[in-house]
N, C-alpha and C positions, 0 to 999 in steps of 0.2 A: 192643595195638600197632596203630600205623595209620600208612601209611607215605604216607599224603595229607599231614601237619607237614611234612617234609622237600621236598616239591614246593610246599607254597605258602610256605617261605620267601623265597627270593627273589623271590615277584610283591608280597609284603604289602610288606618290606622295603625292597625296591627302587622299588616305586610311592610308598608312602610318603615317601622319601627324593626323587620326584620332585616331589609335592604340595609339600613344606618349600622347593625348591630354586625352585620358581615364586614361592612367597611372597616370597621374597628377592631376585627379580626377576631369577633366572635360568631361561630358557626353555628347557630341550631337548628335541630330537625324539622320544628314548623313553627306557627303562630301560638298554639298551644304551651309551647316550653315559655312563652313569655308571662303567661296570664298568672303561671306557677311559679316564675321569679319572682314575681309581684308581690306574691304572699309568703317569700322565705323569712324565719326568725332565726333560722340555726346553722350557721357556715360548719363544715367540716371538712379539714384538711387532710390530707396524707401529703406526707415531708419529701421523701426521695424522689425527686423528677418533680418535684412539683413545687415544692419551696428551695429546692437545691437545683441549681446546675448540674445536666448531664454532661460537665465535661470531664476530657480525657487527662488537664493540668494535673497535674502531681500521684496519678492513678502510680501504685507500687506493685509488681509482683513481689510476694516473698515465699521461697519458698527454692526448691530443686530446680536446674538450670532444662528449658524444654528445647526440644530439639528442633531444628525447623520443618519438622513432618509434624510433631504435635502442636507446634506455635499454631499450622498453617490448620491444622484439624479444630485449634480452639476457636478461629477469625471464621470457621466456616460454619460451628456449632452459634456461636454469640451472636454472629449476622444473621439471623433468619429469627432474633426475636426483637421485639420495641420496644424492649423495658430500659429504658435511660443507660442502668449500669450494663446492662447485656451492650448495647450499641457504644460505650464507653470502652469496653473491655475487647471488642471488635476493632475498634480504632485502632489499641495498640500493639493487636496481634496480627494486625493487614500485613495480608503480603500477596504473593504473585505468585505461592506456591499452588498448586490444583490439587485440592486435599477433600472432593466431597463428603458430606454427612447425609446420613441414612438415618431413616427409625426415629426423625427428629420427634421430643415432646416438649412441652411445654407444660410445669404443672405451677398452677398461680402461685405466687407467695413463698416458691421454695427454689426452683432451678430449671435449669434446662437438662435436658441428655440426649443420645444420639449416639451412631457407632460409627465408624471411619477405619480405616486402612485394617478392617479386623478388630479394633479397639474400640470398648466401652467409654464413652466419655458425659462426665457428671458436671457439670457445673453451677455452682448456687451455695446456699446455705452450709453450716457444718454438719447441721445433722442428716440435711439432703445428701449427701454424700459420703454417709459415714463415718464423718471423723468424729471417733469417741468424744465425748465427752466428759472429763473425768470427776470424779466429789467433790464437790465445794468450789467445782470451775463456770463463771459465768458463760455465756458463750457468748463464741466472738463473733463479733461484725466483719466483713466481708465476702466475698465471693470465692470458696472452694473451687478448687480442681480435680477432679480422679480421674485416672484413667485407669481401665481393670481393675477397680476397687482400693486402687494407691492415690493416697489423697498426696500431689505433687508438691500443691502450695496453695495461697489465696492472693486475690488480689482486692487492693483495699484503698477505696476513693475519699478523700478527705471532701467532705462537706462545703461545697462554696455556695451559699446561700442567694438567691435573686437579690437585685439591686431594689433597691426600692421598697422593700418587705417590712421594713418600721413603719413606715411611713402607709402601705398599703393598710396594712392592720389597725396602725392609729386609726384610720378612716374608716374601718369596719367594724371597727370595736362601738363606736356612738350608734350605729343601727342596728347592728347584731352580734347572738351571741357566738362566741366562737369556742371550737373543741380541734386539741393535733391526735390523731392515731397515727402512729408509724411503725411499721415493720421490723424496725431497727433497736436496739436495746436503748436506759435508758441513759448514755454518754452525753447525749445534746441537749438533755434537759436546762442546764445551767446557760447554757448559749443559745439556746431558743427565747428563753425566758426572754431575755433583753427584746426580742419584737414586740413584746405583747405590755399594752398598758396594766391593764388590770388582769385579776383572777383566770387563767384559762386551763380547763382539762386537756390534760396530756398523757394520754394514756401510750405506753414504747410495749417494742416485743407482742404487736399484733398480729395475728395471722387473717386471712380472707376473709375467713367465717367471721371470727371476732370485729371483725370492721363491720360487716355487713348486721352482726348482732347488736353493735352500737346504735347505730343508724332506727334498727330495729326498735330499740330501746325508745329512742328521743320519740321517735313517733307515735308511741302508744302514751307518752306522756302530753300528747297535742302538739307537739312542735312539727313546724314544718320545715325540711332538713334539704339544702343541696350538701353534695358530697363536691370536692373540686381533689380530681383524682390523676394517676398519669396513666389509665386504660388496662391492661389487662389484668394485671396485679389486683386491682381498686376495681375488678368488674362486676361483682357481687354488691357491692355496696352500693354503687355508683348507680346500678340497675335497682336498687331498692329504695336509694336516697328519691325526692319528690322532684330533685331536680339536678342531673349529676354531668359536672363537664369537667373534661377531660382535655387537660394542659398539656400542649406537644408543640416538641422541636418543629416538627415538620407536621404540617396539618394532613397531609396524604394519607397520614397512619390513621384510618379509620378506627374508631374505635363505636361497636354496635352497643355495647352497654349505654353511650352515654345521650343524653339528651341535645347536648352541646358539644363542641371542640372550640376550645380558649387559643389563640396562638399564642405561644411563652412568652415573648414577648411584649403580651397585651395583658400579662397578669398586673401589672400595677396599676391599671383602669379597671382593676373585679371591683372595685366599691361603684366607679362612675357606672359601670355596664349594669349594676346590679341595679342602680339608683333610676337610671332610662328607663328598666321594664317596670319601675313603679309609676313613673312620670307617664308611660306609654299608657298603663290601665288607668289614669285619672283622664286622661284627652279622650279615651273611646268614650267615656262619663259625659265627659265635656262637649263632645261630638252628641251623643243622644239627647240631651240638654238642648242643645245649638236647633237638631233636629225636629224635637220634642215644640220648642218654641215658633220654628217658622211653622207646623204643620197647625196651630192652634191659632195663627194670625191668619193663615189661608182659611181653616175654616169658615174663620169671624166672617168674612169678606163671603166665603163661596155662599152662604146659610140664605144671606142677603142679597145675593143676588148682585152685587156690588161690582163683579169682572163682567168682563163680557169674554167669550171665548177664547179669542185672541189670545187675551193678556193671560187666561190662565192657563193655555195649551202652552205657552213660554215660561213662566213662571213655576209651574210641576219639574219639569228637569232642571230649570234650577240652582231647585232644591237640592239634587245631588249631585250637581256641580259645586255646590259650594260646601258640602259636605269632604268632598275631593280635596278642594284648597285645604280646609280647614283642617284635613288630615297630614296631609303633605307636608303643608306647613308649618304649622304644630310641633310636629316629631323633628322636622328639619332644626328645627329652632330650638328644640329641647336636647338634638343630640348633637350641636354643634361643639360642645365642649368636650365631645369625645376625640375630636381630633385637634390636638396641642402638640406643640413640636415636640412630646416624648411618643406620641402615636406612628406605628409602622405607618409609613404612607403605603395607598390604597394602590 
């Protein structure tokens, strides 16, 4: 009997189950974020960069013609942030001009700013930079400009939703429930609606706090809540949610609020990846079980005298040799369906 099987089931089982989940292009912090997947009832979304493509397709400026000193001031403000539309809106103002930015900030949920050639430059929201809004005028969606407190123009990305996102949702609606906050007013209500089968809160026109209040909410009603966020914007939430990952173009962009980092690419496996770190905590089960039973055969034998040395100085390790297997294998076997010819290969 050797009661080392039952201590290394959960590091074999659970590391393992980390190794499988990185393959599949899900990144989390340690063994801990899985044990927390395990028990999520309550998915919630943020929509921009996360259920939308950050691309640059059909991005508009509208607005006063910029000159190539401020084009080249706006490509150099946008690039130094990872919020989807900042990195979108950086695409289309690349250029080869050398226009540094100073003073850079970054305020969640609203814009960027920064100063250049002498010039204050705003970027974000309407109200982030000023532009009135007048009586009975909703506000608009897109990304302002000012420079010197002249709002120039906005630019304004149409919505091109991830591939797969009905079909992702169908499969996440049968295990949990789901809520969208989004940043954005509410224009995509009626064209969201179509992902989702049944009943889903959708609450538009959220700010940081408000997210992170929601979050706040679900939990003191016993739910246990991942947030699936695109990192700085969603940092608040993401950091308060039980369990919160954070979906990126590029996985380099760390993001320290989150518990995970999803690669976008691998968002149409969040039901299967979800479903692993359930299957992962039944095997550690299964594992002490497995454990639990050779150590109570050993006994019967040792009590009586029944081994002789030998056989039991060979038979104590094993036990947690074959605890090894049975972890390895297990999780091998369970998370073999994560890799299907839609999975980034490894």
């Amino acid at each position: 009997a050797c009661p080392c099987a039952i201590a290394l089931t959960i590091p074999f089982t659970l590391g393992n189950a980390l190794r499988i989940l990185g393959r599949a292009k899900l990144y989390l912090k340690n063994t801990h974020v899985i044990e927390r997947m395990a028990k999520i009832d309550h998915l919630v979304f943020d929509k921009t960069g996360t259920l939308t493509h950050p691309s640059t397709a059909g991005l508009a400026y509208q607005g006063a013609g910029l000159s190539e000193t401020e084009k080249a001031m706006v490509y150099a403000l946008a690039r130094q942030s990872s919020h989807p539309v900042s990195r979108s809106i950086a695409a289309w103002a690349h250029t080869e001009v050398a226009c540094p930015v100073e003073a850079f900030a970054e305020v969640s949920g609203k814009g960027l700013m920064g100063e250049g050639q002498g010039h204050t430059l705003r970027l974000g929201s309407q109200t982030f930079v000023d532009q009135p809004v007048r009586e009975n005028e909703a506000v608009q969606s897109g990304a302002y400009l000012s420079i010197d407190g002249e709002v120039k123009g906005r630019f304004v990305l149409p919505n091109q939703y991830r591939e797969g996102l009905e079909t992702l949702m169908g499969e996440l609606e049968k295990s949990w429930t789901i809520s969208l906050l989004s940043g954005d007013n509410d224009g995509e209500r009626a064209r969201l609606g179509r992902f989702f089968e049944r009943e889903t809160a959708m609450h538009f026109d959220q700010s940081p706090q408000q997210k992170l209040d929601y979050i706040r909410s679900l939990q003191t009603q016993g739910r246990s809540v991942l947030m699936v966020g695109d990192g700085l914007n969603d940092a608040g939430a993401l950091r308060q949610s039980d369990v919160g990952i954070a979906v990126s173009e590029h996985v380099n962009n760390f993001s320290p609020a989150s518990d995970a980092i999803l690669d976008a690419r691998a968002l149409p496996q969040l039901a299967s990846l979800l479903g692993f770190a359930r299957t992962s905590m039944r095997l550690v089960r299964y594992g002490f079980l497995v454990s639990l039973v050779y150590n109570v055969i050993g006994l019967a034998f040792a009590v009586q005298g029944l081994l002789s040395p030998l056989v039991a100085a060979i038979l104590m390790p094993l036990s947690s040799i074959t605890i090894l297997l049975f972890a390895v294998a297990s999780t091998r076997l369970a998370g073999r369906h994560l890799f299907t010819e839609n999975t980034p290969s490894s």
